[in-house]
N, C-alpha and C positions, 0 to 999 in steps of 0.2 A: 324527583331530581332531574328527571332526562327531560320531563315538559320545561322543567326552567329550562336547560340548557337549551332545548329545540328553540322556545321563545325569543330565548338570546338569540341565539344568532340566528331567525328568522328574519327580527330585525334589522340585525349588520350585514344581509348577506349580500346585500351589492358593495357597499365597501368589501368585504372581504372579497369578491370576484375581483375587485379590479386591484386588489393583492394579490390574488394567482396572475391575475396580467402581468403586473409588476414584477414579479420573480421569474414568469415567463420569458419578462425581457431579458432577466440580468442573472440567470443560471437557467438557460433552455437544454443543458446538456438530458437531466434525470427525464424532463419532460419528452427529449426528441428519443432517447430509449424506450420509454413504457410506449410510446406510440408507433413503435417498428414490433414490437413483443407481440408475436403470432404464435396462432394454435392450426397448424395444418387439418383442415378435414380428412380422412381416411377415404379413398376412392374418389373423391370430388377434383381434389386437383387446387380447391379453395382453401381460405384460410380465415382466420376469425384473430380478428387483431384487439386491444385492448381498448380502444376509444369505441370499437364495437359492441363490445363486452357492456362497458359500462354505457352506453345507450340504450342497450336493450333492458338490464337493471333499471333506469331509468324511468324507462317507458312500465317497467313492469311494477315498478311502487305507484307511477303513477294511477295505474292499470286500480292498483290496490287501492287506490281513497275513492273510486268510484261505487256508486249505489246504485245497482240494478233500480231499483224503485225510483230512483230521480230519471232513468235513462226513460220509462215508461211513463212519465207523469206528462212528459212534453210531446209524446205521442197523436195526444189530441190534438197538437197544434203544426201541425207539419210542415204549416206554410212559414213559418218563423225560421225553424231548425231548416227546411232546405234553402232559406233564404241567405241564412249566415253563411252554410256550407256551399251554395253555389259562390255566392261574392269571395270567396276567399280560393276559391278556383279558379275562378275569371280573373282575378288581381295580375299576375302576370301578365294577361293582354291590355290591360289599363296602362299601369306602369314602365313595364319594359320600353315600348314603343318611346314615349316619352327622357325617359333614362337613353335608349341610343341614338335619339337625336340630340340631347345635350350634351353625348362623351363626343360626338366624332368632334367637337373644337377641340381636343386635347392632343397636343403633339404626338404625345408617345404612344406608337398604335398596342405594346404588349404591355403596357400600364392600364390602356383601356381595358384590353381582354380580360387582364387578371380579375380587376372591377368589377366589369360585367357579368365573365361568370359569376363570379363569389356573391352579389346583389341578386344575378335569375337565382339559384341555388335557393338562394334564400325564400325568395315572393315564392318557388317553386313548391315548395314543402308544406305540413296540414298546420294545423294550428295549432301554439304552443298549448302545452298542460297547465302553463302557469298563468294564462289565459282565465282561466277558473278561478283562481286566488287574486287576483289582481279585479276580477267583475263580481265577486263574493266583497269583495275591500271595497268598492263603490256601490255600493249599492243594486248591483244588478241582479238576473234572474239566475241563480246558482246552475239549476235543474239543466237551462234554456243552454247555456254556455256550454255547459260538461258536454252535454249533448252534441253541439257542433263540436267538441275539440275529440268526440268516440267518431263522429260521423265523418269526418273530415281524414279522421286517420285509418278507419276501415276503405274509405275512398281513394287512401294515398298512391295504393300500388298503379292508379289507374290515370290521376291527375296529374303525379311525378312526373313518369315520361313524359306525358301531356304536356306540363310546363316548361320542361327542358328541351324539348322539338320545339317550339314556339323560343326558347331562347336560343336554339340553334340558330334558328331562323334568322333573330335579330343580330348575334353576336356574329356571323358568317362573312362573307366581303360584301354583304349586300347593306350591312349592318356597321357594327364599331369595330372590327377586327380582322385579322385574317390567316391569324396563327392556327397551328395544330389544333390548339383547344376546341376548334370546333367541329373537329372531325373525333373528338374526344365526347362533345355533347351530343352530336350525333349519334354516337357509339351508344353512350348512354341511353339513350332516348330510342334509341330505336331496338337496340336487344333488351333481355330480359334484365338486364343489371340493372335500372332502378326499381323496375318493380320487383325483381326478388331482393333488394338490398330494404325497400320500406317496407314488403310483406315478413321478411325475418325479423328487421331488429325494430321497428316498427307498429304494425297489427299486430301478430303473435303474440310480444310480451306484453304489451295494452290487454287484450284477449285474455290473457293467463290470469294478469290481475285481477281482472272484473270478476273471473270464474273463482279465485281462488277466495277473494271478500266472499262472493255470495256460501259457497262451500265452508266457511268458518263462519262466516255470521253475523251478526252486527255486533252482539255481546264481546267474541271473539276480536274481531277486527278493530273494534275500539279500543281493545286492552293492548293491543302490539302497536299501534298507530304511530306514538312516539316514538318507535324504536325505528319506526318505518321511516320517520320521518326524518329523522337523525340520521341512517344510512342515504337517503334521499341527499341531503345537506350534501355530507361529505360526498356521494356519489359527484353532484353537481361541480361540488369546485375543484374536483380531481380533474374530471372531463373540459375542464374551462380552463384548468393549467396546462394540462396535456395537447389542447385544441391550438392554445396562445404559444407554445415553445417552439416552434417551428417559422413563426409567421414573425412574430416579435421580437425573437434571437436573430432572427438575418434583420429587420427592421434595424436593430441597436447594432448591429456589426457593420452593415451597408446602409448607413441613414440617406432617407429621398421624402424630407420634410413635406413636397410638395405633393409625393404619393399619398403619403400618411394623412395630408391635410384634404385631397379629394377626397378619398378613403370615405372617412368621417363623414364631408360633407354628402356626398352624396344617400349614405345609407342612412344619414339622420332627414334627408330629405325625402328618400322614398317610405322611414319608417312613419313620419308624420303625416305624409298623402296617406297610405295605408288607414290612420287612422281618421283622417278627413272624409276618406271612403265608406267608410266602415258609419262614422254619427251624420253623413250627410245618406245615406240610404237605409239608415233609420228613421230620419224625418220623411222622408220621399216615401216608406213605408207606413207613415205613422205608427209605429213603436209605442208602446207605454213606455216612460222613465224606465225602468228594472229593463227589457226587453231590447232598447235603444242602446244602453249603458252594455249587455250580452252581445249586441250586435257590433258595436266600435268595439270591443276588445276581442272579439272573434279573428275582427277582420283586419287589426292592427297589430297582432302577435304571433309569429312563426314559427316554428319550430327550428330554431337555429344550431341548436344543439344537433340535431341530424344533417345540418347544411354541413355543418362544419366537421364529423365525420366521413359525410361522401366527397366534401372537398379534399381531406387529405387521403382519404384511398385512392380517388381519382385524378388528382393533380396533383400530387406529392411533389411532383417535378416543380410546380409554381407554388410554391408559399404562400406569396402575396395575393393568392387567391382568398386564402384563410381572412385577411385585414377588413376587408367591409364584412363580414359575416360577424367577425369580431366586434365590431362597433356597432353591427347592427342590434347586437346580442345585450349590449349595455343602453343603446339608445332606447330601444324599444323598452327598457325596463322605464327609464325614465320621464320614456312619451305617455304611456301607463297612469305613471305618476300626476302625469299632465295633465291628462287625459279626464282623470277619474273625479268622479264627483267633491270627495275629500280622501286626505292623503292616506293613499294604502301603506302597509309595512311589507316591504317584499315578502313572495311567496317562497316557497321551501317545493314548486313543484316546477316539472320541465322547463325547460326554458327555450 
């Protein structure tokens, strides 16, 4: 019974995301509550809020469908697996550059900033989980994939700030903006706050997964999978209502059509280079089909689900930073789609 139900709505799950958008617009109240709802650390002085909560759940089922044995099979090949995970570190310096010479035409310098950061955020972050499901759905190399989206995210705490100084850089008054926010990515980028924010909710519960599959078993881990998979589901479009009520409730209260329509265009623009990058340095590499197919979806899927997190811990003040993360997060499913040899059924993993 719970496989059919996973099955369903494996299938329906981007319509249904973009029914959490939808109610995000038009009752953002429930969503702008569960995402102030904090749990004070004792001694720290921090806090762990609920979009946090369920990222790391996230990260931690994700953590759960992997197989030690697949992580070690592409060991022999190292030149592939650090090829995917360099280009999807470097993607920000590609990108960005490009992206802040086509915002500075736009009139409004704090429409730009909101953009740009919400856009770096994104290019900034490891490769989605659901990266795997989307290059499994095309034909690609399962093993080869998984592999860049463990390696990419054990590397996060160190790329993160990395991406985010380099978008400091761009977004600063040398750049497209000249707001606080950059003394905000600064902030970021230069203390320990992104890397202990991708080391906690991030590696750790990636980590815990991996250990806790192997530690039960395969027999074991096969038999709970569905149930994994089903908290997975629902984990996902809780975190995608809660991410959207903030950003799409002031959108529908304060409409600025011609934000909303940058918005879009831009992250559906930098989601398709992404993946132009990604199948053009698979030929450049010569790739096998399975390998090539592992490499464009590596290097075309982000982990947006955590952009969109550290966007509203860290800019709570701007919303509208949350709107291209948001589109980018529906685009990239699509470009996927585009993307892939034949048509995948959305994944049920990160996003």
């Amino acid at each position: 019974m719970i496989i059919r139900v996973v099955g369903t709505v494996q299938r329906w799950l981007l319509p249904l995301m973009m029914v959490c958008y939808l109610l995000a617009a038009v009752m953002p109240r429930p969503g702008e509550v569960l995402r102030i709802v904090s749990l004070r650390l004792p001694g720290s002085g921090g806090s762990v809020t609920m979009p946090m909560v369920l990222l790391a759940v996230m990260l931690l089922t994700a953590g759960l469908g992997v197989r030690a044995r697949d992580l070690c099979a592409v060991v022999g090949r190292p030149l592939r697996l650090a090829s995917g995970v360099a280009v999807n570190a470097l993607l920000p310096v590609v990108l960005l550059p490009v992206a802040s010479m086509c915002l500075r035409a736009w009139p409004d310098a704090a429409e730009v900033e909101c953009l740009a950061v919400g856009l770096l955020l994104v290019l900034a972050m490891p490769i989605a989980g659901g990266a795997a499901s989307w290059g499994q759905n095309a034909g690609g190399n399962v093993p080869l994939v998984v592999a860049m989206v463990v390696g990419s995210t054990l590397l996060s705490p160190v790329t993160v700030p990395w991406g985010l100084a380099v978008a400091a850089a761009l977004v600063g008054p040398a750049g497209v903006g000249s707001l606080d926010d950059t003394a905000r990515l600064d902030g970021l980028a230069g203390t320990a706050g992104a890397g202990a924010f991708t080391l906690a909710l991030i590696v750790l519960p990636c980590l815990a997964g991996i250990i806790a599959r192997a530690m039960l078993g395969e027999r074991r881990a096969a038999r709970i999978a569905p149930v994994i998979k089903l908290v997975n589901i629902v984990n996902i479009l809780l975190l995608c209502y809660i991410n959207a009520s903030g950003a799409l409730g002031q959108a529908l209260s304060h409409p600025d059509p011609d934000f909303l329509v940058l918005a879009t265009s831009v992250a559906g623009a930098a989601c398709c280079l992404s993946f132009l990058v990604g199948r053009w340095i698979s030929r450049w590499t010569r790739c096998d089909t399975p390998d090539g197919i592992s490499l464009t979806f590596a290097t075309g899927m982000n982990n947006t689900s955590a952009a969109a997190v550290l966007a509203a811990s860290w800019f709570a003040h701007r919303p509208q930073v949350l709107l291209p993360i948001l589109a980018y997060s529906l685009l990239q499913k699509l470009a996927a789609n585009m993307f892939g040899t034949r048509p995948p059924a959305p994944p049920a993993a990160l996003s």
